[in-house]
C-alpha positions in Angstrom: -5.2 11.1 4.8 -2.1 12.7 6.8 -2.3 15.4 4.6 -1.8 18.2 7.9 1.2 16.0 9.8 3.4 15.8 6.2 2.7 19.7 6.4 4.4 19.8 9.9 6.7 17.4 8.8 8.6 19.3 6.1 8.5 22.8 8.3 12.0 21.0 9.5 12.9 20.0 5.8 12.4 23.3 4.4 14.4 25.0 7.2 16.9 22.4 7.0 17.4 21.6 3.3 16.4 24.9 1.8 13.8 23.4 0.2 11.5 25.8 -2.0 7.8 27.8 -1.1 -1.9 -19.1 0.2 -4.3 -19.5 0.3 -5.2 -21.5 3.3 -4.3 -25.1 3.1 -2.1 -25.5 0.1 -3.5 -24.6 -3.1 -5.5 -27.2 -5.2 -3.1 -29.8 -7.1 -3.8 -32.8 -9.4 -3.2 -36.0 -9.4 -0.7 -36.1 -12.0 3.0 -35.0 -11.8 3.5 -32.7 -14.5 3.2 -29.3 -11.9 -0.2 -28.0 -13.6 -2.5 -26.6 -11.1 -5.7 -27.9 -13.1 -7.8 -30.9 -14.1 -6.7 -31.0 -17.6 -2.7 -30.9 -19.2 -3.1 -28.4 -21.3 -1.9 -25.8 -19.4 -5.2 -23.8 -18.5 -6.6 -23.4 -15.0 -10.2 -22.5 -16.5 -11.5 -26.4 -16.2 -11.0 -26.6 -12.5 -14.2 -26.7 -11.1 -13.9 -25.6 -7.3 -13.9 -22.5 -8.0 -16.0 -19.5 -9.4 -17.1 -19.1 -13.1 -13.2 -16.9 -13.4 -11.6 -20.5 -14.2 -9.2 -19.8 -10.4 -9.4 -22.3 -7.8 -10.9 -21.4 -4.5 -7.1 -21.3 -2.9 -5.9 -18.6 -5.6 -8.6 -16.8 -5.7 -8.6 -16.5 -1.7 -5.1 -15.3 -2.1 -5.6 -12.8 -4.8 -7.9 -11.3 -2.0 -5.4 -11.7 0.5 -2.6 -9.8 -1.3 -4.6 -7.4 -2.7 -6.2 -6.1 0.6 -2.6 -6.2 2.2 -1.0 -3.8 -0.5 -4.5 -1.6 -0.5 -3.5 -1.1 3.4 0.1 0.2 2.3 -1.0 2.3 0.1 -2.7 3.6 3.5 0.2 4.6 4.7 2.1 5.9 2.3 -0.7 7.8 1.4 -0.3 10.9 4.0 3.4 11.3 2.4 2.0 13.5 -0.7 2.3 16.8 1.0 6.1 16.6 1.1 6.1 16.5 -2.9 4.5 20.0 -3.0 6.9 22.4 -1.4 4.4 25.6 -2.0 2.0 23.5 0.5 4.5 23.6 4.0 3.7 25.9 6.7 6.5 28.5 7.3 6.1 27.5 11.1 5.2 25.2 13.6 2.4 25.7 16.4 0.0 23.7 18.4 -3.9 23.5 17.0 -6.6 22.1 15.8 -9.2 19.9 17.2 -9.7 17.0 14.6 -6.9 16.5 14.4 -5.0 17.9 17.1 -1.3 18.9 16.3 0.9 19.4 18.2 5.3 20.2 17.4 8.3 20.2 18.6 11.5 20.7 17.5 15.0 19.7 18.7 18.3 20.8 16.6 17.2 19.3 12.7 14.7 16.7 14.2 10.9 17.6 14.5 8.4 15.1 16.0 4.9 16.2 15.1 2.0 14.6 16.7 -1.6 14.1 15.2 -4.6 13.2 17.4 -7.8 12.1 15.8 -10.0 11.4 18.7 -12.7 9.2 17.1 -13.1 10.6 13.9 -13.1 13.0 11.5 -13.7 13.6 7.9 -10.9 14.0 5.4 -11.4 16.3 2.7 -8.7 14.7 0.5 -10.7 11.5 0.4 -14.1 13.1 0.3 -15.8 11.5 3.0 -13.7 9.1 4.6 -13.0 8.9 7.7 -10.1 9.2 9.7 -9.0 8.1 13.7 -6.3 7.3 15.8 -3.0 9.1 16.5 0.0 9.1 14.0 3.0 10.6 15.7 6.1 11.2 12.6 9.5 11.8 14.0 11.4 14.1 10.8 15.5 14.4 10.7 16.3 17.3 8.1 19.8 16.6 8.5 19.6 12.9 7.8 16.7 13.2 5.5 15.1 10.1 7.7 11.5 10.3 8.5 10.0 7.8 10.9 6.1 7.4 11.5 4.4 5.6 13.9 0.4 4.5 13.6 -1.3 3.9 16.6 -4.9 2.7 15.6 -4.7 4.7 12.8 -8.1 4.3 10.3 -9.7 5.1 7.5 -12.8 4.3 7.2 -13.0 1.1 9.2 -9.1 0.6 7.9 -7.0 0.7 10.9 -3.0 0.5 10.2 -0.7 0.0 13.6 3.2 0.0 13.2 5.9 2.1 12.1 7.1 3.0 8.5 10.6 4.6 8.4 11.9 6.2 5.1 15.4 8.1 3.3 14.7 10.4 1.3 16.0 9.9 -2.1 15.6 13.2 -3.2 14.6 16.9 -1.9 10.9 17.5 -2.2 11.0 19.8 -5.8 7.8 21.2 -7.2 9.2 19.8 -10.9 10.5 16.3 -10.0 8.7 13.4 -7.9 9.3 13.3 -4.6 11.4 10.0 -4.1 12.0 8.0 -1.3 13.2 4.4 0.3 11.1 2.9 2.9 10.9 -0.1 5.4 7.6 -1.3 6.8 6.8 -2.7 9.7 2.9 -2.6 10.0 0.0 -4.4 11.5 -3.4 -4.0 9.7 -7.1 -5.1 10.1 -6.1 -7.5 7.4 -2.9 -9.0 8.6 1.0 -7.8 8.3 3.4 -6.1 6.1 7.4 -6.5 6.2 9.3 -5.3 3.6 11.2 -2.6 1.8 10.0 -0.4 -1.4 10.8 2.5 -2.9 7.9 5.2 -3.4 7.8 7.7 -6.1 5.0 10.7 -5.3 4.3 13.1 -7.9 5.0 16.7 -7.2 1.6 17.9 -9.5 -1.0 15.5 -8.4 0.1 13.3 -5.5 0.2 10.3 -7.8 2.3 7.3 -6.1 4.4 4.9 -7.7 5.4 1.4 -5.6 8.3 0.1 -7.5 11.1 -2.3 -6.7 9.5 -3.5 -3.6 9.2 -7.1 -2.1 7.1 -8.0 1.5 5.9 -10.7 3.2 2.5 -10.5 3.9 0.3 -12.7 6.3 -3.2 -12.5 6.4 -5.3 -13.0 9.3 -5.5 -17.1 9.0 -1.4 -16.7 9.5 -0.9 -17.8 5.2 2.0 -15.5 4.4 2.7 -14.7 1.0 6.2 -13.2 -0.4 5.1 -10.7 -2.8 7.3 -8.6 -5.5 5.8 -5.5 -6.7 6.6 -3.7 -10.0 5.3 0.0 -11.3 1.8 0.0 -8.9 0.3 3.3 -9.3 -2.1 4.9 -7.5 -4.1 8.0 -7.9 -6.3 8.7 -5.2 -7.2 12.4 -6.4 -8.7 10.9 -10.3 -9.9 8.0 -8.6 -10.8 8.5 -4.6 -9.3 5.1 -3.9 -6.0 3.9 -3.8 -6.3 0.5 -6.1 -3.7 0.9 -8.5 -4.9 1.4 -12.3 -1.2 -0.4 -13.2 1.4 -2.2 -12.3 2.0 -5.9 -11.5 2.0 -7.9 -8.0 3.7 -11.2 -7.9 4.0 -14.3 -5.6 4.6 -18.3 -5.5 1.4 -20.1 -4.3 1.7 -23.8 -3.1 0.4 -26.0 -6.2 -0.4 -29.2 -3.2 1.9 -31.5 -5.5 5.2 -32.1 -3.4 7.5 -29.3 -2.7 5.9 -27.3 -6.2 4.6 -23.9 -6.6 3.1 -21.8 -9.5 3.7 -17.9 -10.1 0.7 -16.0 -9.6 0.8 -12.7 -11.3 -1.6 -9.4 -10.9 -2.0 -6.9 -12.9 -4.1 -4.1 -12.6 -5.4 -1.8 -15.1 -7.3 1.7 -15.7 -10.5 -0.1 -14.8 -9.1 -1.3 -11.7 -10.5 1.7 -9.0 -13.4 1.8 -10.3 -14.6 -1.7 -10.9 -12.4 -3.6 -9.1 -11.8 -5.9 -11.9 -8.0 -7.3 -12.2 -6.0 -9.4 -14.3 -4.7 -12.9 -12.4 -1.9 -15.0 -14.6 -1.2 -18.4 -12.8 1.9 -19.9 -14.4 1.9 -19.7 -18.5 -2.1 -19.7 -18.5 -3.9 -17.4 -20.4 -4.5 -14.2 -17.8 -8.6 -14.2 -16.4 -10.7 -11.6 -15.1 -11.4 -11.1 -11.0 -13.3 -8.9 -9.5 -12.2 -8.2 -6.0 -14.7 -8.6 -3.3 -13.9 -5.7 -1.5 -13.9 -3.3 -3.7 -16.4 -0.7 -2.6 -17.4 -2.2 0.6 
């Protein structure tokens, strides 16, 4: 991903800090007035009937796709922030090179602004063959351990991310601890947009990354927003060459279409997640059900 700008990023750091070497329409109510989502009262939402063999309804299943995609495209970004966790990766200086992508630094007191230039495309090693465009230009304070990025038409493989992501660090990258840090987001994907605030945990080892403690809106591209909570996702794009998380929870309030009521929709990925695309969906006190997500390995 932005494996070469988080190198040029952290030439400041290390100078600096010493561092060491919901669904459209309104969800699908009944007619009675007890705030089930389903045909029956028994508290299941497997006998609806408009929507796949899973037991969800066409409006939560649409918004399980929704979310999902939404917090795949954050991962995106945070993605490129591994190399700070490994101190024995930084350059010991700055220079202009490259072609794909082209770099270029400068530096000012404590703050560094790197640029990155993809031109059309080229192929990221850390992601096997994906594919990676657009310009990324990261803006790194050592003194106030701030980094701002900014995406311009950034993509991955037919991903694209636009907007900025600004983050405190939490702690000094260390090759023993996780690399810790407190981000806002601000960005525009393919899929729709992401507002909010999370804090990131990447591992020092094996660039594993944690989302924890995090809450966004997210609006997909028919302008349904969702206010999602996030708990303990993990990702680990080096075991699995994706970034679907194999755990962790992602929560949000869908409209249940009777009066002012909503249900808590709840999912939970597991160690099959990257590679089947298979997650867990809870809706309200129902027994959780099996999804496969659609655009897993498109």
């Amino acid at each position: 991903m932005l494996s070469r700008w988080m190198n040029l990023c952290c030439v400041g750091l290390v100078g600096a800090l010493g561092v060491a070497g919901c669904a459209p329409g309104g969800g699908n109510g009944n007619d009675n007035t007890d705030g089930n989502v389903n045909d029956n009262t028994d508290g299941n939402v497997n006998d609806n009937d408009d929507g796949d063999d899973d037991g969800l309804t066409a409006e939560q299943e649409a918004a399980v796709e929704a979310v999902t995609l939404l917090l795949n495209d954050l991962a995106v970004a945070f993605s490129g922030m591994r190399e700070m966790a490994n101190p024995e990766s930084y350059p010991v200086d700055s220079a202009s090179f490259g072609t794909c992508p082209g770099v270029s630094a400068s530096r000012d007191g404590t703050t560094w602004t790197i640029g990155l230039d993809y031109g059309d495309g080229c192929t990221n090693e850390y992601y096997g063959d994906a594919t990676v465009s657009g310009q990324v230009t990261a803006v790194v304070d050592a003194a106030a351990l701030t980094v701002e990025i900014s995406f311009d038409e950034y993509t991955v493989d037919e991903s694209t991310v636009d907007g900025t992501l600004s983050a405190t660090l939490l702690s000094r990258p260390s090759d023993q601890l996780p690399f810790a840090i407190e981000a806002s987001v601000d960005l525009e994907t393919d899929n729709g947009l992401i507002v909010g605030t999370v804090t990131v945990f990447i591992s020092s080892s094996d660039g594993e990354i944690t989302l924890t403690d995090g809450q966004f809106t997210l609006v997909d591209n028919d302008d349904t927003a969702y206010v999602v909570s996030v708990d303990e996702l993990v990702m680990d794009p080096q075991e699995h060459g994706n970034l679907i998380p194999e755990e962790g929870t992602a929560s949000f309030e869908l409209p249940t279409g009777v009066g002012d009521l909503t249900v808590l929709v709840t999912i939970t990925f597991t160690e099959e997640s990257p590679s089947t695309g298979v997650v867990l969906v809870t809706v309200g006190d129902a027994e959780p059900v099996e999804y496969t997500l659609s655009w897993v390995g498109e």
